[in-house]
N, C-alpha and C positions, 0 to 999 in steps of 0.2 A: 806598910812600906811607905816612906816616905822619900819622892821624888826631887834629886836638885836640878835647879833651872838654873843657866845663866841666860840672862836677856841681852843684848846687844843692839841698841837703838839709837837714836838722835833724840834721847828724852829730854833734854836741854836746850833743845836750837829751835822751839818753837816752828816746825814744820809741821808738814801731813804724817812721815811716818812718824816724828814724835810723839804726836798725841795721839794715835792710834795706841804708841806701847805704851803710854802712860796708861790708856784706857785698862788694855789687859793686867795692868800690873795692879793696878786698883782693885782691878775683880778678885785677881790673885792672891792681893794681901786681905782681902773683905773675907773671901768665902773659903780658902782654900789653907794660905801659913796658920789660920789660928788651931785649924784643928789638926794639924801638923802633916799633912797629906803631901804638902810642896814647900819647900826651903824655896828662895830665890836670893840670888843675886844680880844687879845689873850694870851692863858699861858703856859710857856714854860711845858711842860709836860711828862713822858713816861723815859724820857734819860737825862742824867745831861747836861748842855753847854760843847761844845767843845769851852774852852777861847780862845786858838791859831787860832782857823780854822774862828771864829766870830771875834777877832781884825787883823787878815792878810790877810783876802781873801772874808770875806763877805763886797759888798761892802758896802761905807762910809753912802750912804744915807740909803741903803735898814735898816741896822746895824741900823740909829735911828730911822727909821719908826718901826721896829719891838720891839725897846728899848720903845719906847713911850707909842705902843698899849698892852705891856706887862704889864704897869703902871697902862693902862686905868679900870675902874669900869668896872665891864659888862656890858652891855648896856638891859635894859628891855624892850625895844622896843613903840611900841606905837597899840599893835595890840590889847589891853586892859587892863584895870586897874588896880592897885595895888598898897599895902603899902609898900616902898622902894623896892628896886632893889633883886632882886635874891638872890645875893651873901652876901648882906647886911643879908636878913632874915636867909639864911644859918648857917651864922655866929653867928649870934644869939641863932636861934634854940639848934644849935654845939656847943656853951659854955651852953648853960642852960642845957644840955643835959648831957656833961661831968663832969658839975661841979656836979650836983644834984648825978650824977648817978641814974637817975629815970626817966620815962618816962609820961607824963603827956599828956592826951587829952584834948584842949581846946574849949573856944566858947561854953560854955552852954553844954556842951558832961559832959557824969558822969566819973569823976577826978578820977583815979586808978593811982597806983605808982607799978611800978615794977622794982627793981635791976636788971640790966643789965653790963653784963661784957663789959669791951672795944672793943672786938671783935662784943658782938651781937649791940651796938651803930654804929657800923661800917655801916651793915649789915640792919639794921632801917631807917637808913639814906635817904635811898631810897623811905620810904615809907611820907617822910615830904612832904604839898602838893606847889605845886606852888604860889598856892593863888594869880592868875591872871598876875603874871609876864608873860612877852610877849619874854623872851628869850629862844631863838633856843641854845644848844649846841654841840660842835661837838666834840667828842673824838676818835683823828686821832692818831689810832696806833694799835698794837699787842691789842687784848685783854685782855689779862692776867693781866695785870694793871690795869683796867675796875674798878672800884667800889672800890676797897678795895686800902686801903692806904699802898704805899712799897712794892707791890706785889711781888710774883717772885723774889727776890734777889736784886729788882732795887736800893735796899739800904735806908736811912734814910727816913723821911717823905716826901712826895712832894706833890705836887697838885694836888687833890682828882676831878676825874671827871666819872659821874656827878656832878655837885653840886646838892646837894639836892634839890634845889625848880627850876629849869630849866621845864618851860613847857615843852619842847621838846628836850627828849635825842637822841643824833643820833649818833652813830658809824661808824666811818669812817677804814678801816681793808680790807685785801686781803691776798690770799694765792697762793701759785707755782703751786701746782700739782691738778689731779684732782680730789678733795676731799674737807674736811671741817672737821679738828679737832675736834674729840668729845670734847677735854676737851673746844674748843672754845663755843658750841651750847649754853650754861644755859646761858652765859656773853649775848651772841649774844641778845638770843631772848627778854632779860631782857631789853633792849635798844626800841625805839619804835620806831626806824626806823635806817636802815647799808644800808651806801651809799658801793656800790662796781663799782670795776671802767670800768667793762666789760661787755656787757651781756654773756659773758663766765662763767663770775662768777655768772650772777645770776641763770643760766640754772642750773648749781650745787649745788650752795646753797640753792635753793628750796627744795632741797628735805630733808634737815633739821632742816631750819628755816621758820615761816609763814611767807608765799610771798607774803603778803600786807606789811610785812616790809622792803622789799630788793625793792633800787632804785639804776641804775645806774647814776653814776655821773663819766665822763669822766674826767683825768687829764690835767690841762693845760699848754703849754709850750708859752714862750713868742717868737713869731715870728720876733717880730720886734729885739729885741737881738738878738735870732740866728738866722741870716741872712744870705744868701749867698755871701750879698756886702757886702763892707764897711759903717759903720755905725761909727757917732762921739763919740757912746760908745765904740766900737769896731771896729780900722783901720784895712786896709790889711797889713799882712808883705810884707816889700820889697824884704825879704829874710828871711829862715827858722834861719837862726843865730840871728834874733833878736828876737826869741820864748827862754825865760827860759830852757821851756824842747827841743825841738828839739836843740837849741844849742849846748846842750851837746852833740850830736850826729852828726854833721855839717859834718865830715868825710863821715858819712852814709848815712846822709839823703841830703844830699846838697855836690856838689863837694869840696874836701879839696884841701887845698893848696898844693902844690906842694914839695916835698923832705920830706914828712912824713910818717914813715912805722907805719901800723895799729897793733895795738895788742888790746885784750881784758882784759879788770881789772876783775879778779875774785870776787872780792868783791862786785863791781855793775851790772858787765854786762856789763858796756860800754865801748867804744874803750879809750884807753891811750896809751902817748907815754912818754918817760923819758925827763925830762926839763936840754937841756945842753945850754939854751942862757937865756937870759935878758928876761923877760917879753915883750911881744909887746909894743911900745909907745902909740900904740891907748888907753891900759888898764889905770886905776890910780886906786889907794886907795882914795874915796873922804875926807879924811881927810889927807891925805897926798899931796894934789897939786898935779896939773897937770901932767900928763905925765908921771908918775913913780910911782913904789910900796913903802909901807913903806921898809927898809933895813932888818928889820928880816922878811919880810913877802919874800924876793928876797932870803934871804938866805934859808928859807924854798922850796922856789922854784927847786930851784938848786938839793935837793935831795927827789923828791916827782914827781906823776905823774899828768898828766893834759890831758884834753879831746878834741882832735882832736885840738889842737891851739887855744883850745878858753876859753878863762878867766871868760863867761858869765855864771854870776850863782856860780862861783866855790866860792867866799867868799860871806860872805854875803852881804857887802857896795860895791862891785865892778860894776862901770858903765862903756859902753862904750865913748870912746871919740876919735874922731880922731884927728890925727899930727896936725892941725889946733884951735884943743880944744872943738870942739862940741860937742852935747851931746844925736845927732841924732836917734844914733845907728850905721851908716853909716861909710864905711872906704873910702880913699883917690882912692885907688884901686876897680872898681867894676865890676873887670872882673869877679868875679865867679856870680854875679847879670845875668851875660848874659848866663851863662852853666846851660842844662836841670838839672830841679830837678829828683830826683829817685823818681819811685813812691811806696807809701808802705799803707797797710793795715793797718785801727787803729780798737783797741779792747777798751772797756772803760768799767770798771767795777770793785767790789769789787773781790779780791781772793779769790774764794771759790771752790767749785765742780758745783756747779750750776749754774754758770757762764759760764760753756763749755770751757773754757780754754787750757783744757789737749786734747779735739778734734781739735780745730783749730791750736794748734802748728804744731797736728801729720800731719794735710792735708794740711798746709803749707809746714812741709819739706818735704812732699813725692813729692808733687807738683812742689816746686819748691828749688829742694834742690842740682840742679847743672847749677840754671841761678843768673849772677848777676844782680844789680842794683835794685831788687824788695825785699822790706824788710816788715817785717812784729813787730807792734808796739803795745804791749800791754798797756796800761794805765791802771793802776788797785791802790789801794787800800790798808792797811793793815787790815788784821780782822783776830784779835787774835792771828797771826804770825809774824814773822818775814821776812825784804829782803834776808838773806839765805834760810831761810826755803822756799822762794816761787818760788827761783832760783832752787832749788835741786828739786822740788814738778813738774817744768815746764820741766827738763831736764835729771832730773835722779843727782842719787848720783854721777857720774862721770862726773859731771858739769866742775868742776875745772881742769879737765885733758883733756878735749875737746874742748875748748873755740871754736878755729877756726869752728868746725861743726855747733855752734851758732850764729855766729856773723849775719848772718841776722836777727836774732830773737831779738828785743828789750823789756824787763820787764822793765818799769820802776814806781814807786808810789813815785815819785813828787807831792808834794798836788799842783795845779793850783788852779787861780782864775778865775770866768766863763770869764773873758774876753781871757783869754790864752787856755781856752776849746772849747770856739767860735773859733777860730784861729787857733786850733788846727785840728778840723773838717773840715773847710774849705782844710787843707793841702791834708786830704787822697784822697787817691783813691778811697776809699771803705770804710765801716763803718761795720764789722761782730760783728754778736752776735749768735753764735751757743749756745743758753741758753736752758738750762734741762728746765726751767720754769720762769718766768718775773710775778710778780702781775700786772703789766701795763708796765713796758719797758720804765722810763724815757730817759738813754739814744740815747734809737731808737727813741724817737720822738724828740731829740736836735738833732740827728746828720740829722734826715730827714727835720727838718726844716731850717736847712743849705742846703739845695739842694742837699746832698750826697749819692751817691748809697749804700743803706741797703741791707747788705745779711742777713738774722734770721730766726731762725726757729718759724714758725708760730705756735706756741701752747703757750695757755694762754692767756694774758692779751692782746700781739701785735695781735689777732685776730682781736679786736677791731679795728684797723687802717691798717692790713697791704693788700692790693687787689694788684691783678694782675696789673703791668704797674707801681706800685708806690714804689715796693721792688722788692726782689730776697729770694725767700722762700727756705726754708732747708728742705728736706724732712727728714722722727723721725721716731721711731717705739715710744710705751710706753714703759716703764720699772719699776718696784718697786725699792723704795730708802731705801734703809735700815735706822732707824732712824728718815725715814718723812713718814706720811698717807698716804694714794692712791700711785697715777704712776703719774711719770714726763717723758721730752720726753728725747730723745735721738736720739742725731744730726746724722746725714749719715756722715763718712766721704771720701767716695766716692765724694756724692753731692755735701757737699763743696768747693773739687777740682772744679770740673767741674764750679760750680757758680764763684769759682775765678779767673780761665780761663776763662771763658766769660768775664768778667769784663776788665779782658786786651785786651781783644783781639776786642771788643766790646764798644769803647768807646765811641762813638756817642750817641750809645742806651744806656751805661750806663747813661752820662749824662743828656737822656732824662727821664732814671726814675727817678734820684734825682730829677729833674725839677717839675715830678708831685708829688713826695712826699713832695715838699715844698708848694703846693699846696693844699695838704690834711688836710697839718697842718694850712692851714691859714681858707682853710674855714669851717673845725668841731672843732678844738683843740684849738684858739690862743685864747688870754684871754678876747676878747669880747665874743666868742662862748660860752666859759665855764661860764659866767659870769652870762649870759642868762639864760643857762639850768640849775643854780644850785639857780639861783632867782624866775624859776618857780616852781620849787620841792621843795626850802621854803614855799613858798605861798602855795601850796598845802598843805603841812605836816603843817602846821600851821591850814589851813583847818579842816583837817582831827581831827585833834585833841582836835581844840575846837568844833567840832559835838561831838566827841563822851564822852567830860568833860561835855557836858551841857546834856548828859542821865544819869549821875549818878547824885545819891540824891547829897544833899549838906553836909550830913554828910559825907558820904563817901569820898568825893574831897577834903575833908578837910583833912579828917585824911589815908585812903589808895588808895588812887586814882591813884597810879603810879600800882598798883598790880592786880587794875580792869579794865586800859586799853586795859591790852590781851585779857579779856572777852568779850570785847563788839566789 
């Protein structure tokens, strides 16, 4: 039998639920379409394309595999019969329905006509029946878009899911704290089956939603990309200067060269110094020949600042090359190759309050706010702000008049490409996420499946994967969030200290717990595991549903049968 899926995701707008269903769709197409067990199709859905972040950083293949399956028809499966495919009948139904503005029962049922407004056609929709299409679909996102077309502000029309004749609706949805949005519960239960990704979540959302409907379905992260070695997707740096983003920090994070005094640029946060010589020979403009910058690009130089001596990254066509003309990375000189790296803490996540940010700054500098050579590296995000507004928001309004009390503190939201975020994990020391609340915690399972010791606070979604020996737990209290339902946690930062001081001082055993959290993730998480557990919970809900289609009359499957599933 061979199962069709439609996916319905944001797999183009570079968010959290994106890369989550890219995750599954990866497992999907890895372990599952080849041996013909599941058909997919997918549609971008919920959030418009991020064009920039899909043609510069998603990679080339992933980019047409998801161009392709976005094209694809939905697939009807083969788990029982039917006149044309889902989508096809949909379609149909949805023009005959809009054009008439009238509603019609067919098949020998006595023919009534009722005016209906655009809204209640909306609203109706739901009630078209499948009429033995074999497709599963999955609507991975907030709810509030659920059913109704341009929910919520999402703006113009977009891609309505469910489709109306999908045998099987499934909701795919999570939440922070320890609650369940009333306004989410009608969306919820209307769906006939919400994958959540914890049994965290589902211990909680039982008690407002029927609990024949809630299954977990764990997220997947691919292991074999994030790796601890080098892999021919992803090499080892030789050195932190040939990372996009650490380069620009090479001063901080990597010994600098010799006869340069540090300062901070108030505008980014990072170290600059004033250009009083020639550009290094290693640098070139690639359309300018070897070995040299273009001349208004040298005379710009001359009265403009630049980041710890290094050119990488600072324009946009600028590559390395050395005196010899390679194109390695590599310079002639590789004495700083041989001097220890500093070691520092990476944070990775969107800016927000929920992210625990404003605690890890504080228990860094209390910590360690009179040793050098230990920095601390935020990676984060823009959401709905600005890089001022996130620099003032992490330091206070007297940012700009303090620099030096900062400088071990790195903000930066550099968009990376997963191969510079692989690479990037491998660098730290440490991987902290002191989070109010995580729906599952993509980051913490990339940065554990690089082998990297995880500090997090264990409340929410990382319950699911975080045990003794394979993290470093934060102890919380609860608190109410002004603005969100229930209680989210709230990090120690006492604890923190103390977790990050171990970490230094404890390096052996640190390394032994990334070791087993690389571990974790290979044998519950990696995209065989997932692949598995979300083939047997189709099979099942596929089950499930054609028993309970074949106890209603055949009038009723025909014309309201999505309304009489919760009945039975």
């Amino acid at each position: 039998m061979t199962l069709g899926l439609g996916w319905y995701a944001p797999f183009l707008s570079n968010s959290g639920y994106g890369s989550e269903a890219i995750s599954y769709l990866q497992a999907f197409q890895k372990y599952l379409v080849p041996q013909k067990r599941l058909e997919v199709a997918i549609r971008q859905f919920a959030e418009p394309e991020n064009e920039e972040w899909t043609k510069h950083y998603l990679p080339p293949d992933l980019r047409r595999t998801l161009r392709a399956l976005s094209q694809k028809r939905l697939p009807s499966g083969t788990s029982s019969g039917g006149g044309g495919t889902a989508e096809q009948q949909g379609v149909q139904k949805l023009a005959s329905t809009s054009s008439s503005g009238a509603a019609t029962e067919e098949d020998g049922a006595t023919s009534t006509t009722t005016a209906v407004t655009g809204d209640e056609v909306e609203m109706q929709l739901e009630d078209i029946p499948y009429r033995g299409s074999g497709l599963a679909v999955v609507c991975h996102s907030t709810p509030d878009v659920w059913w109704e077309d341009g929910a919520f502000g999402w703006g113009g029309l977009q891609t309505r899911c469910p489709p109306p004749t999908a045998k099987i609706r499934i909701g795919r949805t999570m939440y922070e704290t320890d609650t369940l949005p009333n306004s989410w519960v009608p969306r919820l239960n209307r769906m006939d089956y919400i994958l959540v990704p914890s049994k965290w979540h589902y211990d909680i959302w039982k008690r407002k939603i029927k609990e024949h409907k809630l299954k977990v379905l764990h997220e997947a992260v691919d292991t074999e990309f994030f790796s601890p070695t080098a892999t021919p997707q992803v090499p080892q740096l030789r050195h932190r200067r040939q990372h996009r983003l650490l380069g620009n920090y090479v001063g901080r994070l990597a010994q600098s060269e010799g006869g340069t005094t540090a300062k901070l640029d108030p505008r980014t946060g990072r170290m600059a110094q004033t250009v009083k010589k020639k550009a290094p020979a290693r640098y070139h403009r690639t359309k300018a020949g070897k070995g040299h910058l273009h001349e208004h690009e040298q005379r710009k130089l001359q009265h403009r600042r630049y980041f710890d001596d290094d050119y990488a990254g600072d324009m946009e066509h600028d590559v390395h090359v050395s005196g010899e003309g390679t194109t390695d990375g590599s310079d002639n000189d590789n004495s700083e190759d041989t001097l220890p790296q500093p070691r520092f803490f990476l944070a990775v996540g969107k800016w927000e309050k929920r992210k625990g940010f404003d605690v890890l700054i504080k228990a860094f500098q209390e910590e360690f706010k009179t040793e050098a050579g230990i920095y601390l590296l935020i990676k984060t995000s823009l959401f709905h702000n600005t890089k001022q507004q996130i620099l003032r928001e992490a330091f206070g309004s007297s940012y700009d008049l303090n620099l030096e009390r900062y400088q071990h503190v790195i903000v930066e939201d550099m968009p990376l490409s997963t191969v510079e975020l692989v690479q990037l994990y491998r660098e730290a020391t440490a991987v902290v996420f002191p989070s109010r609340g995580e729906g599952w915690g993509r980051c913490h399972v990339e940065a554990m499946s690089t082998g990297r010791p995880v500090i997090a606070t264990n409340f929410s979604g990382p319950t699911e994967y975080m045990r003794e020996g394979n993290s470093l737990a934060l102890n919380y209290t609860l608190a109410k969030e002004t603005g969100r339902e229930g209680r989210w946690a709230e990090p120690s930062v006492s604890h923190l200290r103390q977790q990050l001081r171990w970490v230094l001082n404890h390096r052996e055993e640190a390394e032994a717990i990334g070791s087993n959290a690389r571990k974790t993730m290979v044998d519950r998480f990696s995209l065989s595991a997932i692949a598995k557990q979300f083939e047997q919970l189709l099979v099942s809900m596929d089950r499930e549903i054609s028993h309970r289609d074949a106890l209603l009359p055949e009038r009723e499957l025909r014309g309201r049968s999505s309304s009489r599933r919760d009945e039975l």
